[in-house]
N, CA, C and O of each residue as an XYZ file, in Angstrom:
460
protein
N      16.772     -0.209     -4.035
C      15.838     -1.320     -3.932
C      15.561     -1.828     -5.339
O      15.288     -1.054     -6.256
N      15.637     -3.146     -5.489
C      15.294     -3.858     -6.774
C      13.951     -3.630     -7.006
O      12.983     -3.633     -6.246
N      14.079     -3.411     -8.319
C      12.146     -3.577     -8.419
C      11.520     -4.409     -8.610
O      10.341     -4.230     -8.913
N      12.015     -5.546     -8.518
C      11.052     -6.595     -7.607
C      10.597     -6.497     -6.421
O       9.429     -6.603     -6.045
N      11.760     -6.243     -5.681
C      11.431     -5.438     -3.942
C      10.336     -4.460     -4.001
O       9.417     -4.330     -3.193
N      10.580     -3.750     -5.140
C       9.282     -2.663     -4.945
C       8.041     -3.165     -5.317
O       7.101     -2.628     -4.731
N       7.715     -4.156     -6.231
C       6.645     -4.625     -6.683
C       6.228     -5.604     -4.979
O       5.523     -5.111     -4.098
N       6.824     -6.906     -4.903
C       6.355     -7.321     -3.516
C       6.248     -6.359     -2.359
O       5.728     -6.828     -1.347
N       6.702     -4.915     -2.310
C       6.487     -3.992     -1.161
C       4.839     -3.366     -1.507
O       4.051     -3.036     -0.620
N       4.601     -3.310     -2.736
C       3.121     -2.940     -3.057
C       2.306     -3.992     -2.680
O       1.320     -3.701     -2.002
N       2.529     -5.334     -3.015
C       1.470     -5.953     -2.860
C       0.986     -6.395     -1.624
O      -0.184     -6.646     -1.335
N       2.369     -6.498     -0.645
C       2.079     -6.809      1.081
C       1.565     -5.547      1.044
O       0.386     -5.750      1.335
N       1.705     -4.233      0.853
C       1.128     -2.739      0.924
C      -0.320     -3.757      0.710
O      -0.761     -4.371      1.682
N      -0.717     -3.815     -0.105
C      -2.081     -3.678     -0.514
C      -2.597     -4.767      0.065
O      -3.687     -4.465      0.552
N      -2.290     -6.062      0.270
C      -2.926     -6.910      0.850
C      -3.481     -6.531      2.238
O      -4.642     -6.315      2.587
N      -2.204     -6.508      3.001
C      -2.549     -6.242      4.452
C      -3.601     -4.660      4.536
O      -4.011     -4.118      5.563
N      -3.767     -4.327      3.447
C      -4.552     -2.906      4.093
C      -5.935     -3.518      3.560
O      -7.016     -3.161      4.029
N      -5.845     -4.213      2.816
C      -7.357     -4.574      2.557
C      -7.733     -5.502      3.351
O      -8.956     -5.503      3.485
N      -6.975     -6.627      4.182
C      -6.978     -7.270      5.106
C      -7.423     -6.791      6.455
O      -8.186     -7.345      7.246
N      -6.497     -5.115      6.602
C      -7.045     -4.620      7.783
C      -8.580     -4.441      7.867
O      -9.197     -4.906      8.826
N      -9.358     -3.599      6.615
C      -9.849     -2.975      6.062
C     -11.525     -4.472      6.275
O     -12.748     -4.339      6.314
N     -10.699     -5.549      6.341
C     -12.404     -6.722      6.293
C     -12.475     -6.654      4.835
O     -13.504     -7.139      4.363
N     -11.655     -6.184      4.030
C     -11.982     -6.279      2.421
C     -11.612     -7.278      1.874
O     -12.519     -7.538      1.083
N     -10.410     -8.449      1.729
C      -9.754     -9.254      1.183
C     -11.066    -10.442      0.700
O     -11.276    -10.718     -0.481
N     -11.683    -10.914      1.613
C     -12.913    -11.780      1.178
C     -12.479    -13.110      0.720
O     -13.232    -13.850      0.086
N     -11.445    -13.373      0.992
C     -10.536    -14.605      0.098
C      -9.952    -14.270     -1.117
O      -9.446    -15.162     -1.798
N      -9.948    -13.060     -1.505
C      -8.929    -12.486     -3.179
C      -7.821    -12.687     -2.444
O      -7.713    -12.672     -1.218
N      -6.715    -12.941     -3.560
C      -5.256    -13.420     -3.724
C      -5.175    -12.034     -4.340
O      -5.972    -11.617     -5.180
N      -3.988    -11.257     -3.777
C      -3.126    -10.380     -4.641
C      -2.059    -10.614     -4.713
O      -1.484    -11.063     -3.722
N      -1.251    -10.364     -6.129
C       0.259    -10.647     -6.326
C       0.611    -10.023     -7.623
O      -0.158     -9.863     -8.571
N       1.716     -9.727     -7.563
C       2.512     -9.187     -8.777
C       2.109     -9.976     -9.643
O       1.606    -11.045     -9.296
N       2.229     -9.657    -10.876
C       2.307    -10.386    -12.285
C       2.845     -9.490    -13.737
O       3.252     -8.330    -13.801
N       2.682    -10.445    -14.764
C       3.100     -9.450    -15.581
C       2.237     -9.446    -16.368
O       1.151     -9.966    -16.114
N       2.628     -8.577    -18.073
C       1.913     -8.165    -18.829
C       1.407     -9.420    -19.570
O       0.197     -9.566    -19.743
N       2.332    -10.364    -20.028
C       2.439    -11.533    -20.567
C       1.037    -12.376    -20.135
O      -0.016    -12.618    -20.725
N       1.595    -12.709    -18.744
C       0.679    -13.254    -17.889
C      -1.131    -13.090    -17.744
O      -1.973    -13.948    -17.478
N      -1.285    -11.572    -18.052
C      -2.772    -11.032    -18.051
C      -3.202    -11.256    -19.401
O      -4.375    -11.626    -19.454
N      -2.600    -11.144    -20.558
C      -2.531    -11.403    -22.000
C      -3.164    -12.614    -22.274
O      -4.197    -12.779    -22.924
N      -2.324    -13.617    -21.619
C      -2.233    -15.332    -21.629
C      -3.115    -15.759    -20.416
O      -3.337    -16.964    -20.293
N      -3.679    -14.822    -19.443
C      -4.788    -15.319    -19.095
C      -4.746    -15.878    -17.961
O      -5.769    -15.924    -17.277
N      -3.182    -16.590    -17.382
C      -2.472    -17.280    -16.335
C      -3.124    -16.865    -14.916
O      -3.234    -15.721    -14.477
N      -3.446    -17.826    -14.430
C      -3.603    -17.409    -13.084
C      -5.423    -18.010    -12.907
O      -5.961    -18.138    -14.007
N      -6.155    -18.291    -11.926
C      -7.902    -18.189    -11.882
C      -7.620    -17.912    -10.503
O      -6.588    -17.847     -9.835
N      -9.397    -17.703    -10.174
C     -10.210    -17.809     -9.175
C     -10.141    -16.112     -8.893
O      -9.775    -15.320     -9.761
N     -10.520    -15.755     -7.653
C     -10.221    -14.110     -7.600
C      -9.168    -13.986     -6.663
O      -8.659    -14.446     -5.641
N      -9.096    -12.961     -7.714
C      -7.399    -12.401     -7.617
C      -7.440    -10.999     -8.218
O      -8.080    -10.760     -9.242
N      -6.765    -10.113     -7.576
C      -5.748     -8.289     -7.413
C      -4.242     -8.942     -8.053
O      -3.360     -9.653     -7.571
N      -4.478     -8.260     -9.466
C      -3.063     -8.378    -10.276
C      -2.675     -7.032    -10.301
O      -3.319     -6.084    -10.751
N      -1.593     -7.029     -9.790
C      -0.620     -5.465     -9.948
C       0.576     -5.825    -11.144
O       1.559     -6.532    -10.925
N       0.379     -5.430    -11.932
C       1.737     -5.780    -13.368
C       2.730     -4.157    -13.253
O       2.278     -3.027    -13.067
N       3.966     -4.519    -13.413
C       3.879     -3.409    -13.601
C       4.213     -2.961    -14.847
O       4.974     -3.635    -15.541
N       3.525     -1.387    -15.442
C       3.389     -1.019    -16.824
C       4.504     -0.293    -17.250
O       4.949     -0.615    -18.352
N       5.120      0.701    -16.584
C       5.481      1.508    -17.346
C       6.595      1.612    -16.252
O       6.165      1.640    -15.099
N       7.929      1.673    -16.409
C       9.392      2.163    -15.564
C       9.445      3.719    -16.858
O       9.241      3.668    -18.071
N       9.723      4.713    -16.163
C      10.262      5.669    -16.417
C      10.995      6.593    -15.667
O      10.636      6.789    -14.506
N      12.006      7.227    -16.141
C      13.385      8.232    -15.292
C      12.454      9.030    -14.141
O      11.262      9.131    -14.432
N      12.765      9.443    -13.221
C      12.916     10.758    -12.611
C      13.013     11.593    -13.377
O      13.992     11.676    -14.118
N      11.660     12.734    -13.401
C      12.123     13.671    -14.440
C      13.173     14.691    -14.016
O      13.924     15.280    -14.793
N      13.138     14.825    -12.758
C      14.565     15.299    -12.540
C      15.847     14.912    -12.295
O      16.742     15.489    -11.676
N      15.825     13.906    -12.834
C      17.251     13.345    -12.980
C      17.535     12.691    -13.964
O      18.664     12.447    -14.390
N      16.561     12.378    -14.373
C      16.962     12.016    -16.037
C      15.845     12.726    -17.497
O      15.387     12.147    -18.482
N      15.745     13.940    -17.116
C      14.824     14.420    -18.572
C      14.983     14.275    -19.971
O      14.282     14.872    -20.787
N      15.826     13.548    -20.236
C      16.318     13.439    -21.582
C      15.922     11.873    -22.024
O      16.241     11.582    -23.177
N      15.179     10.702    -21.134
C      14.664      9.799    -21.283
C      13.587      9.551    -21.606
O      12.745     10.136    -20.924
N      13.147      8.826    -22.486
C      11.039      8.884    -22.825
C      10.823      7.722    -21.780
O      11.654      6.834    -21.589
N       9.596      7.828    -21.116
C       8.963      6.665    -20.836
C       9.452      5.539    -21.690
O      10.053      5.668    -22.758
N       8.995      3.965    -20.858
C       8.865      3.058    -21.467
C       8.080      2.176    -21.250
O       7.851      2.077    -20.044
N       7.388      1.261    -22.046
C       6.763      0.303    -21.448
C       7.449     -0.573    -20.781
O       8.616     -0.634    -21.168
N       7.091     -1.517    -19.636
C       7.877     -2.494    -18.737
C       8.290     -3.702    -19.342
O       9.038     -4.530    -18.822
N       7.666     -3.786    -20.699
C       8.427     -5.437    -20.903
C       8.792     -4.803    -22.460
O       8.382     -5.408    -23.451
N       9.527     -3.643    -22.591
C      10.230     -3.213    -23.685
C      11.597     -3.893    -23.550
O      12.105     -4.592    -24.427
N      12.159     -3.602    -22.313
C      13.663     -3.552    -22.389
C      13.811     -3.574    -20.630
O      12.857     -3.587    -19.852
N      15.438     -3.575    -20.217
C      15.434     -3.288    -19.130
C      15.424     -1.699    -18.842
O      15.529     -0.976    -19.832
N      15.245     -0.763    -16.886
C      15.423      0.753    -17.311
C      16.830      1.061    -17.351
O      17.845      0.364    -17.334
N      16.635      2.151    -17.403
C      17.759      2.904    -17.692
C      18.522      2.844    -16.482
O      17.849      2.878    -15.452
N      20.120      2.740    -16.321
C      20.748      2.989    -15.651
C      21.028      4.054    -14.996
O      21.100      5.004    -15.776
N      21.302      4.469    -13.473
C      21.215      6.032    -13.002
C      19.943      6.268    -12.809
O      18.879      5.891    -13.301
N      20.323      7.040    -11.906
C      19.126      8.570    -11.523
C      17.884      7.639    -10.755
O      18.362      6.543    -10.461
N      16.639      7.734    -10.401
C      15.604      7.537     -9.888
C      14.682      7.208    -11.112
O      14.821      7.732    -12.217
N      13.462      6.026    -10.702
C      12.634      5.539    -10.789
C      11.411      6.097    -10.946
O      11.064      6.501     -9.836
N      10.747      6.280    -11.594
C       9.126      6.726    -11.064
C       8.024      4.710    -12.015
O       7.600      4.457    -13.143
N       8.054      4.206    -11.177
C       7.200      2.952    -11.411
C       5.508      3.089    -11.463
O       4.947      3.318    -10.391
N       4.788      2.970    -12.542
C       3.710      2.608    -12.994
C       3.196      1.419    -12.850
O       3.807      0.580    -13.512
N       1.938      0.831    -11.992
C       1.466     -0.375    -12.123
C      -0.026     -0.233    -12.240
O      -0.867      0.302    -11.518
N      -0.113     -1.176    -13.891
C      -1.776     -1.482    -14.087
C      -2.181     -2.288    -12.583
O      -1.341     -2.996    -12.025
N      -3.413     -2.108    -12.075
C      -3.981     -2.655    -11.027
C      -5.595     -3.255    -11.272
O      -6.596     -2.544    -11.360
N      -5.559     -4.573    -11.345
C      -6.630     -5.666    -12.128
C      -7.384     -6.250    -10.940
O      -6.898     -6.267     -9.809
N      -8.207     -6.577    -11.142
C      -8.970     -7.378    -10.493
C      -9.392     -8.820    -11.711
O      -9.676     -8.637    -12.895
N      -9.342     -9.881    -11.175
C     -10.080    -11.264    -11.703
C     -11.077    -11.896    -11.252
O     -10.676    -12.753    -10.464
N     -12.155    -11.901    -11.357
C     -13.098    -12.368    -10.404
C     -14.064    -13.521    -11.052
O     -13.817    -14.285    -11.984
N     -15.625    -13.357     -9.997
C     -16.835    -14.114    -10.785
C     -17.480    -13.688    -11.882
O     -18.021    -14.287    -12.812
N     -17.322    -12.471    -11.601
C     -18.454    -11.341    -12.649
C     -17.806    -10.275    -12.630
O     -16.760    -10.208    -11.986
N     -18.339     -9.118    -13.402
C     -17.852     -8.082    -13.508
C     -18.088     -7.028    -12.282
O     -17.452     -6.046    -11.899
N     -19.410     -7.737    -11.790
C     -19.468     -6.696    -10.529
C     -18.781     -6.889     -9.007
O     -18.653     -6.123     -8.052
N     -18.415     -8.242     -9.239
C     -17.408     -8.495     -8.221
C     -15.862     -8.029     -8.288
O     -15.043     -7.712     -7.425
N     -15.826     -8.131     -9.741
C     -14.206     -7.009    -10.096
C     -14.197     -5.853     -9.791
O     -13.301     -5.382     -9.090
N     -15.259     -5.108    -10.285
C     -15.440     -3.683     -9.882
C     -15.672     -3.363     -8.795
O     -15.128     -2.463     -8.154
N     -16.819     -4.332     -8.354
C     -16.407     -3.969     -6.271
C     -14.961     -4.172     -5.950
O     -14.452     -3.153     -5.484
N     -14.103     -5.250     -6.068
C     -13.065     -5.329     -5.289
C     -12.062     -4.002     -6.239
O     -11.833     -3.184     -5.348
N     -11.727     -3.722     -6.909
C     -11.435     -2.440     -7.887
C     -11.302     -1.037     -6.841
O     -10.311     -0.423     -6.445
N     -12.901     -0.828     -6.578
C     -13.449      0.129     -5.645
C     -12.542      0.103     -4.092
O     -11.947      0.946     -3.420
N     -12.741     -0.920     -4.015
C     -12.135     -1.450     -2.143
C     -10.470     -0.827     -2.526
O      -9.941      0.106     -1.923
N      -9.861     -1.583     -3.637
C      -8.718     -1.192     -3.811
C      -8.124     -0.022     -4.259
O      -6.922      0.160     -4.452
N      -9.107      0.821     -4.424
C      -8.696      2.250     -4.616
C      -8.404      3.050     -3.466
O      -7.460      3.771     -3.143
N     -10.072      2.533     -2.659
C     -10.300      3.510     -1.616
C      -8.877      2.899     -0.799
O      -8.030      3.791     -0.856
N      -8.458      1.962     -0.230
C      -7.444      2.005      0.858
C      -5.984      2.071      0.125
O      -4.916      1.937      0.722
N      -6.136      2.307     -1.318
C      -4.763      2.483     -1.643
C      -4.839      4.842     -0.789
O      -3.991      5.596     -0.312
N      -6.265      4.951     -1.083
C      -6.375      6.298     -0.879
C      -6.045      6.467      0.323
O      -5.051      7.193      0.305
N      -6.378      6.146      1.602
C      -6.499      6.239      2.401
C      -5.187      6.073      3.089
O      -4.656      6.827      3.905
N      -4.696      4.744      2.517
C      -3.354      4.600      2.629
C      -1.950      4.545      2.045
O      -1.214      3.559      2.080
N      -1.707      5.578      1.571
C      -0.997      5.949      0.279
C       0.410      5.424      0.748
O       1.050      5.540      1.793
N       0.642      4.754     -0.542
C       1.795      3.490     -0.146
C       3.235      5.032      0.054
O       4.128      4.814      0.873
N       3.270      6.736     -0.926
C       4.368      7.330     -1.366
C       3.434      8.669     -0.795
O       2.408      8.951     -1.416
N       3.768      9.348      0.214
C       3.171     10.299      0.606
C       3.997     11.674      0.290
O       5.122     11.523      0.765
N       3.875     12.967     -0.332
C       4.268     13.869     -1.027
C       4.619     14.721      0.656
O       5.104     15.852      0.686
């Protein structure tokens, strides 16, 4: 799976569960990047998932360091383990941090990678 595929598989993940959930309230969630949160792109409220960090499978590739996501492309071979900062944009700060909260609890509840 491309990891774009995986980034839009998180965010329908997360929308529709906060959707189920009576949480969405009119927030927009969508991928974005690092650039993008930097530069500010985007208004109104909105759930930004960027993603931060691509690094190896440590068992399949241990001889790789982490990287940040807009270093380079990853490494070729072996498995994925994907990192995404998860933002909120809102009115205020307490409306970020509520929707923050919402988006924890049903990422908890509904864990997109179950062990």
């Amino acid at each position: 799976m491309p990891i774009a595929s995986a980034s839009d598989a998180l965010v329908r993940h997360l929308r529709d569960r906060l959707a189920e959930a009576g949480a969405l309230d009119g927030w927009d969630v969508e991928a974005t990047t690092l650039r993008e949160i930097r530069e500010g792109r985007g208004g109104g409220r909105r759930v930004a998932l960027a993603l931060w960090r691509v690094q190896p499978d440590e068992a399949a590739r241990a001889d790789l360091p982490a990287r940040a996501a807009s270093e380079a492309d990853p490494p070729d071979g072996g498995g994925l383990v994907l990192r995404y900062l998860l933002l909120a944009r809102g009115d205020d700060g307490r409306a970020e941090q509520t929707m923050l909260g919402r988006c924890m609890a049903v990422l908890h509840q509904h864990p997109v990678v179950e062990e």
